[in-house]
Wavefront OBJ file of the C-alpha trace (Angstrom):
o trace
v 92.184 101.331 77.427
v 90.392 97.776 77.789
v 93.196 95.104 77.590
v 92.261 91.751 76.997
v 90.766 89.435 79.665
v 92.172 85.631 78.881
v 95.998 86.392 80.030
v 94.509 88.135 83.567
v 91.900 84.913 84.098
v 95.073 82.849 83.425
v 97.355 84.828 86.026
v 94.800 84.039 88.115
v 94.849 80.548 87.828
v 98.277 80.623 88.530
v 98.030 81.488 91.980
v 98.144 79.238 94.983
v 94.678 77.802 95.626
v 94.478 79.514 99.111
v 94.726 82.857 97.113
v 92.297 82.203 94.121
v 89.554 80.820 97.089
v 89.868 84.394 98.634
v 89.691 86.389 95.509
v 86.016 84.686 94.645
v 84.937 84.523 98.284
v 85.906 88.623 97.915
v 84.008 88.720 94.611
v 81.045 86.947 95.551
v 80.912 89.531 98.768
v 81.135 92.580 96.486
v 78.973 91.365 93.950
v 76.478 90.241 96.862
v 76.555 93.946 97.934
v 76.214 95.633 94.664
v 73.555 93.992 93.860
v 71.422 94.817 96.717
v 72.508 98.350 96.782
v 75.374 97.666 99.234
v 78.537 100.191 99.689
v 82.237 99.781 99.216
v 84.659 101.988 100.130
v 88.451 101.657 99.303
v 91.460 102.753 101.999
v 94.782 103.145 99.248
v 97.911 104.140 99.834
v 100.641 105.426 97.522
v 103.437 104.019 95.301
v 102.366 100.918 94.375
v 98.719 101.673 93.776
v 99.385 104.072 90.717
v 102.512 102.504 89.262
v 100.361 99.122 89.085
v 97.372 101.488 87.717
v 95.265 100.300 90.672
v 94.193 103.969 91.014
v 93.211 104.109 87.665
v 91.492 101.592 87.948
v 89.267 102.707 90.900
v 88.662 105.582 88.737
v 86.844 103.337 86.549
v 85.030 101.393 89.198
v 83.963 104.253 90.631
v 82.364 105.861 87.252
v 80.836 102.093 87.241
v 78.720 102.975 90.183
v 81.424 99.975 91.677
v 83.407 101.874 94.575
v 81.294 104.200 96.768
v 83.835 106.653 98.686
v 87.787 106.599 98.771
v 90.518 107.426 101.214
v 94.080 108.007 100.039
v 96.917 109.999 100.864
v 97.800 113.218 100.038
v 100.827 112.247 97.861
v 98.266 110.480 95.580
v 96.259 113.302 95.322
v 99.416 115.283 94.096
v 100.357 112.866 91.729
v 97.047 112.881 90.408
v 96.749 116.605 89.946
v 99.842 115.928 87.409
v 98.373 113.263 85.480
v 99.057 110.157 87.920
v 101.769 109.139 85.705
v 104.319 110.826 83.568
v 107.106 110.369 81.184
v 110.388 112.055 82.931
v 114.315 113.013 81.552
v 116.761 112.622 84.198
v 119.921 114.261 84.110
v 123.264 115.307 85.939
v 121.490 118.773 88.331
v 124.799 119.605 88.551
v 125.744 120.414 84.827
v 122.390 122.986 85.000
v 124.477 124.891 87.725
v 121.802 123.456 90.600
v 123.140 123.704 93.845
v 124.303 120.311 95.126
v 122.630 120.290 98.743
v 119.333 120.919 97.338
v 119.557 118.127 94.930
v 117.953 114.170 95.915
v 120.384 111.722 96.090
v 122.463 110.802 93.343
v 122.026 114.621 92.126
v 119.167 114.147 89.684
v 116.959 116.702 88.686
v 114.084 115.884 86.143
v 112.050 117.751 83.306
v 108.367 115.777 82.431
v 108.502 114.933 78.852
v 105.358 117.528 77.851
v 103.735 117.905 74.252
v 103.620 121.834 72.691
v 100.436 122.145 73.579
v 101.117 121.365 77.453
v 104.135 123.679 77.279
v 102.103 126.046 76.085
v 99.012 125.826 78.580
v 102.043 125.843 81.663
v 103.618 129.216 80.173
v 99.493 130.794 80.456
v 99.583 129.766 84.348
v 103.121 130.505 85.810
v 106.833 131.856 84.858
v 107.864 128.942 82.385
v 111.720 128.947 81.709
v 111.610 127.172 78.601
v 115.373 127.709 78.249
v 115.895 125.520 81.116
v 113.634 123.434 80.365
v 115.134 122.679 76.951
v 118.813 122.709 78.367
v 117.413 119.450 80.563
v 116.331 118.007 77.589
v 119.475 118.658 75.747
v 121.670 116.829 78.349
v 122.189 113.270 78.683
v 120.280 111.322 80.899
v 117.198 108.687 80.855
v 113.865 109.150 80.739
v 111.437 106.497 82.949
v 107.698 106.506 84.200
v 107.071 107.303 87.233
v 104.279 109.044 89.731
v 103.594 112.407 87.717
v 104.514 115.863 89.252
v 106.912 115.223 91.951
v 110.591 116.634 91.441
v 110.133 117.138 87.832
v 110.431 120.665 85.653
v 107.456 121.897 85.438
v 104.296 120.112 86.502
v 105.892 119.670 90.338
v 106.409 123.145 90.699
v 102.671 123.404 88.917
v 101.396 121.295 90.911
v 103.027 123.416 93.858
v 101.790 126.792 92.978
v 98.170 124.922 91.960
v 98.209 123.677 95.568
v 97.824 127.126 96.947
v 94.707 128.611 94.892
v 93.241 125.802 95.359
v 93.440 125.655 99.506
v 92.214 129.967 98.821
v 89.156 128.102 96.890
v 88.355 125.009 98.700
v 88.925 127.888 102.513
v 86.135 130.713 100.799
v 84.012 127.483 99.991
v 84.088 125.325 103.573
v 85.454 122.568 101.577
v 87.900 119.867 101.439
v 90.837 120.526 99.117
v 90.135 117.075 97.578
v 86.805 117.986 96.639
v 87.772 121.434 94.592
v 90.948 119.630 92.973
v 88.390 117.151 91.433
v 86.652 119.515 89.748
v 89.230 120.376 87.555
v 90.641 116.474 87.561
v 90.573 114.547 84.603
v 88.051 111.636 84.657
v 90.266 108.851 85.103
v 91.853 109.749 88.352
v 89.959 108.801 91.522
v 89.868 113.110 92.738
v 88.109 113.568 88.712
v 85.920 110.593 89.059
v 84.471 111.168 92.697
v 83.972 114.819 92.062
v 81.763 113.564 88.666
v 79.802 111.009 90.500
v 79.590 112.680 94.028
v 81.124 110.160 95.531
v 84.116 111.129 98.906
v 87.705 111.000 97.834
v 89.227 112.235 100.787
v 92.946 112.179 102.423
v 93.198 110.300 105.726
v 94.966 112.030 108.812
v 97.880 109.676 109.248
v 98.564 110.022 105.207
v 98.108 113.901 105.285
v 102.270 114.086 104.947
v 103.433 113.742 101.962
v 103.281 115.567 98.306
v 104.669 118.806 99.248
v 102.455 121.674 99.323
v 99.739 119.561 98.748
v 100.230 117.521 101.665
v 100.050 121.027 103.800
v 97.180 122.432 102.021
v 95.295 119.287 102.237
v 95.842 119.722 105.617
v 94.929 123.403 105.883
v 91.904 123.481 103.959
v 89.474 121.725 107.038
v 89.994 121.080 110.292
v 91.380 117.753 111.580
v 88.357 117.071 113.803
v 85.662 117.489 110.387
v 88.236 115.539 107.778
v 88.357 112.952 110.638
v 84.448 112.999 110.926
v 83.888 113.665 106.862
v 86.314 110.303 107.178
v 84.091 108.708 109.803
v 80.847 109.290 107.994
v 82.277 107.899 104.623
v 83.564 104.153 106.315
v 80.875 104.120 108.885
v 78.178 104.307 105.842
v 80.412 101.039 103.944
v 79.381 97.657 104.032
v 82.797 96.775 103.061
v 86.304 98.487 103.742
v 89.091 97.176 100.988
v 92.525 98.644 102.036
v 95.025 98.590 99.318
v 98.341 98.632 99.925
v 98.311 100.997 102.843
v 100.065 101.432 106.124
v 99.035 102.574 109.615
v 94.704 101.284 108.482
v 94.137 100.761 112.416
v 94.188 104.517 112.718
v 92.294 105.027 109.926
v 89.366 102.281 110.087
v 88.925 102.717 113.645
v 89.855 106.080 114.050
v 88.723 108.645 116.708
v 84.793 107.721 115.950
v 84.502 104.124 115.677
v 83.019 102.089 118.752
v 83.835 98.414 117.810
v 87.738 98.661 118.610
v 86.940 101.175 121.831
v 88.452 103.907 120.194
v 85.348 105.389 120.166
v 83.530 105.100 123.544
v 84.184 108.831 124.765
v 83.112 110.082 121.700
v 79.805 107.982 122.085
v 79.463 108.903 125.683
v 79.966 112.759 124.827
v 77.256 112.688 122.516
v 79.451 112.748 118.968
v 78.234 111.260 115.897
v 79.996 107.608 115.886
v 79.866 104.603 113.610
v 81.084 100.803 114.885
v 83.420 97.867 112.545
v 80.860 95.340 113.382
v 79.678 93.312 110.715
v 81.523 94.838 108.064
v 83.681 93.210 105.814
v 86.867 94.154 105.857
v 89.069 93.067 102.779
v 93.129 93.689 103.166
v 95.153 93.745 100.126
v 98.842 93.295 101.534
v 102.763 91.431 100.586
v 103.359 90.555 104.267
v 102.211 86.674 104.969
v 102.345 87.684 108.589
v 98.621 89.271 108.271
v 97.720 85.786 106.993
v 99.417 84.193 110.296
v 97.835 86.245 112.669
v 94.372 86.090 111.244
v 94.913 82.255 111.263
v 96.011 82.665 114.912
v 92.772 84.713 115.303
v 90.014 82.498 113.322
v 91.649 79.178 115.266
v 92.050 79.955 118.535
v 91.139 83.560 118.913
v 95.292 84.391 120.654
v 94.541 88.344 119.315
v 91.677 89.382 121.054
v 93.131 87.010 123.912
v 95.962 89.156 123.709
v 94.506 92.390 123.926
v 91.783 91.521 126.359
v 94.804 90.550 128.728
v 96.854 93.799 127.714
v 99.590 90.943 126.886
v 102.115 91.789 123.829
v 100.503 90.242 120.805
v 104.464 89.660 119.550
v 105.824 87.830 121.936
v 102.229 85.396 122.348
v 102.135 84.486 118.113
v 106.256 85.016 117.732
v 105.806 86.712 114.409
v 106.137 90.592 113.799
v 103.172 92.097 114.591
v 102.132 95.959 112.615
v 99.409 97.682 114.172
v 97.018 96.930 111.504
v 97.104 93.463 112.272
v 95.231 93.492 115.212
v 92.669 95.715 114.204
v 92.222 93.530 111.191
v 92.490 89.816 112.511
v 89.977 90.279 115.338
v 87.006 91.514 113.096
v 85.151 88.824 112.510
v 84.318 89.417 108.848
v 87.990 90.533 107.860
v 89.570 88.589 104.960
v 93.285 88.537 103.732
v 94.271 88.572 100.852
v 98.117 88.093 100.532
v 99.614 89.190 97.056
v 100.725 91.349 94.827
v 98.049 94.311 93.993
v 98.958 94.808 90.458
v 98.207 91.149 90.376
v 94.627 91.187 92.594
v 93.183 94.129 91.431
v 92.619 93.050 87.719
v 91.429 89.968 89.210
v 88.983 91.311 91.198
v 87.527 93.871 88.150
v 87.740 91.169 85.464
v 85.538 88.660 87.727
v 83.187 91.636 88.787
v 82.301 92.684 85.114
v 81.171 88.553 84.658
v 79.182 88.368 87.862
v 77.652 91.669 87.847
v 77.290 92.378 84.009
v 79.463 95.331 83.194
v 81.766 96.224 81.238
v 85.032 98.356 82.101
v 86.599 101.001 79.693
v 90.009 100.268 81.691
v 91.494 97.439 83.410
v 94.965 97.838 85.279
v 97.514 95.233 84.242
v 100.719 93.907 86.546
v 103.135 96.480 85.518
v 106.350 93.838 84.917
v 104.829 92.534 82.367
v 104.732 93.643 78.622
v 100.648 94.408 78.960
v 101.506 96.368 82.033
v 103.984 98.571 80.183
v 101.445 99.242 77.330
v 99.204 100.404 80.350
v 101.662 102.446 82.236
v 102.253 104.382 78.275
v 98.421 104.628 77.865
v 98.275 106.448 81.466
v 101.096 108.966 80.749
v 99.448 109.893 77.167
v 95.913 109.938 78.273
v 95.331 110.636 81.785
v 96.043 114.684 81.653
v 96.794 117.103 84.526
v 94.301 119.065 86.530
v 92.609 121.934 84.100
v 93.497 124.857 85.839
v 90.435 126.606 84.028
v 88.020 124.321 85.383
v 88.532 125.070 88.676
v 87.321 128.904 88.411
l 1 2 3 4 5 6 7 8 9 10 11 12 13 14 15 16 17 18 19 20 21 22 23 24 25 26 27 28 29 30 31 32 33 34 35 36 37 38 39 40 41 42 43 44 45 46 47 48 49 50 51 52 53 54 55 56 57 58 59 60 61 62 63 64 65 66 67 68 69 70 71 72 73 74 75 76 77 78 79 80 81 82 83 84 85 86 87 88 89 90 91 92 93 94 95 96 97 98 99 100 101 102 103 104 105 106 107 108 109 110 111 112 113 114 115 116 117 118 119 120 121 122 123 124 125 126 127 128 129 130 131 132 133 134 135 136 137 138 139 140 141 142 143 144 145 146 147 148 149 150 151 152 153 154 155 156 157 158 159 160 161 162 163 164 165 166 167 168 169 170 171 172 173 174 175 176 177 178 179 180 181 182 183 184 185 186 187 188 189 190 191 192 193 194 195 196 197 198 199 200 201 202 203 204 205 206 207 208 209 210 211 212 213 214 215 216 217 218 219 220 221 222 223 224 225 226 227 228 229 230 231 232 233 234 235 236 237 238 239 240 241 242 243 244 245 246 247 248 249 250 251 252 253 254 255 256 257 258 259 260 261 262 263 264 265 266 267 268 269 270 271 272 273 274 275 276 277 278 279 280 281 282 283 284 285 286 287 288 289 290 291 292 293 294 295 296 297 298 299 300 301 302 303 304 305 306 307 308 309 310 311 312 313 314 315 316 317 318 319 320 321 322 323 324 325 326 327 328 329 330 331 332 333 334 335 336 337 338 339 340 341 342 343 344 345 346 347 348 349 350 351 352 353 354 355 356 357 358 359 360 361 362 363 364 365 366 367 368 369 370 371 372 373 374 375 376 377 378 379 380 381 382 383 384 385 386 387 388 389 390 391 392 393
């Protein structure tokens, strides 16, 4: 799905000046590295990245040659295995004679809205109660899009029981669970498009909790000391880190390897395999104007690394609320915010890409409150399928 490009080059002059300067400055650095054979990696978290089809969109960029290795967390990688998004009915869990206390709140239970043939191909893998599944249907509810698998009858508890032949296969192999899920992936999910194009899409440690059974097995499949040097190997070999929407990146981009910070001396000095922040560019996709403030406060008068070399709270010396992330971020010297929406950015940053580097994308991601958006969000629930079980084996 290729939506048109005026109304996104339009959005984009809609934003304030401050933001439409970063978005080319970011533009002009990725293109810059593409086209002398320069990396990019992408850190993304969860939610927002696949309701805004940002992760479908790195799919793309990724088949483009684009985006060369991929963190996420292991709730993507779930949602993913079920299609990234899905059409759900909601009802009452109560009137199906569900126990209350093992119900979310407001006592919904869910069925995903599936086609004969994918009813079908879920009674060939596991014990299908299509009786149920047609009393959910039957009730009264509502029926939304939302992240795919998850709490709905049956592609969560698929995706569940999936989870656990695939840790057996990915354990006999030596291999990250990531990296046997995408082999059965469809195309247009990041796990489907790095396992097609060899290129890392692998679960950070601080995201490893999350999506159930495939949080645990993501977790079980390799050891936390080689996913966090699988990890280290992937951003140390980047020339440019974009994090997308994601919490908790100091842990991630510095990490137990990574020299620039100091997280990394003892490794160094012990004779591990390290990799150093320095003279990277690192790109931050993020709501929160206070990452603007305190790189400002960095780039003017240099307060963060002031801070820290002085073991003085970084709070109390910029009075604004200060994550983690922020520091790690601010005192790089090539980092570069960019405050806004990503189901805004993102489209941005492909449609301007395909002019400056001469490409053209099968799929660009649209903000999902508007009507475009919707059409996308549809388009991802009817075309982006579920892991093929039969593809794994």
């Amino acid at each position: 799905m290729s939506l048109p490009r005026e109304p996104i080059e339009n959005i984009f002059k809609s934003l304030p000046l401050q933001t439409q300067n970063t978005i080319t400055t970011c533009v002009q650095a990725m293109t810059d590295l593409k086209q002398k054979g320069g990396k990019i990696v992408v850190v993304t978290g969860s939610g927002p990245n696949l309701h805004e089809g940002v992760t479908t969109l790195i799919a793309e960029l990724i088949n483009k040659g684009i985006i060369d290795g991929v963190t996420t967390s292991s709730a993507v990688i779930a949602h993913e295995m079920a299609g990234t998004l899905d059409e759900v009915h909601r009802v009452d869990g109560r009137k199906l004679d569900i126990a209350a206390e093992v119900l979310p709140r407001g006592d919904i239970f869910e069925a995903t809205v599936m086609t004969e043939e994918q009813k079908r191909q879920v009674a060939s893998e596991m014990l299908f109660d299509e009786t149920l599944y047609e009393n959910i249907l039957a009730l009264p509810g509502s029926r939304i899009i939302k992240a795919a698998g998850n709490m709905a009858y049956p592609m969560g508890l698929r995706t569940e029981n999936l989870a656990k032949e695939i840790l057996f296969i990915a354990k006999s192999k030596g291999q990250p669970f990531e990296s046997i899920a995408g082999k059965g992936a469809d195309p247009r999910t990041m796990l489907g498009a790095g396992a097609r194009n060899n290129v890392p899409v692998l679960v950070t440690i601080p995201q490893l909790v999350g999506g159930g059974t495939v949080g645990l097995a993501i977790g079980d499949s390799i050891s936390i000391t080689e996913r966090a040097t699988r990890i280290a190997t992937m951003l140390g070999s980047a020339d440019m880190i974009i994090e997308s929407a994601v919490a908790l990146t100091q842990e991630i981009h510095d990490g137990p390897f990574e020299t620039y910070t100091g997280h990394g001396v003892w490794a160094h000095w012990e004779g591990y395999p390290t990799y150093s922040l320095q003279n990277k560019i690192l790109v931050r996709l993020d709501l929160d104007p206070n990452l603007q403030k305190a790189w400002d406060f960095e780039k003017k008068s240099s307060q963060v690394q002031e801070a820290i070399d002085k073991g003085l709270p970084k709070t109390k010396m910029m009075d604004i609320p200060f994550r983690m992330e922020m520091s790690g971020f601010a005192r790089l010297e090539k980092s570069l915010p960019l405050i806004g929406d990503i189901g805004v950015i993102w489209p941005i940053l492909a449609v301007q890409l395909e002019k400056k580097l001469g490409i053209e994308l099968d799929f660009i991601s649209y903000p999902q409150q508007t009507a475009e958006g919707q059409k996308m969000r549809q388009w991802i629930v009817d075309n982006v399928k579920p892991v093929e079980k039969a593809k794994l084996f």
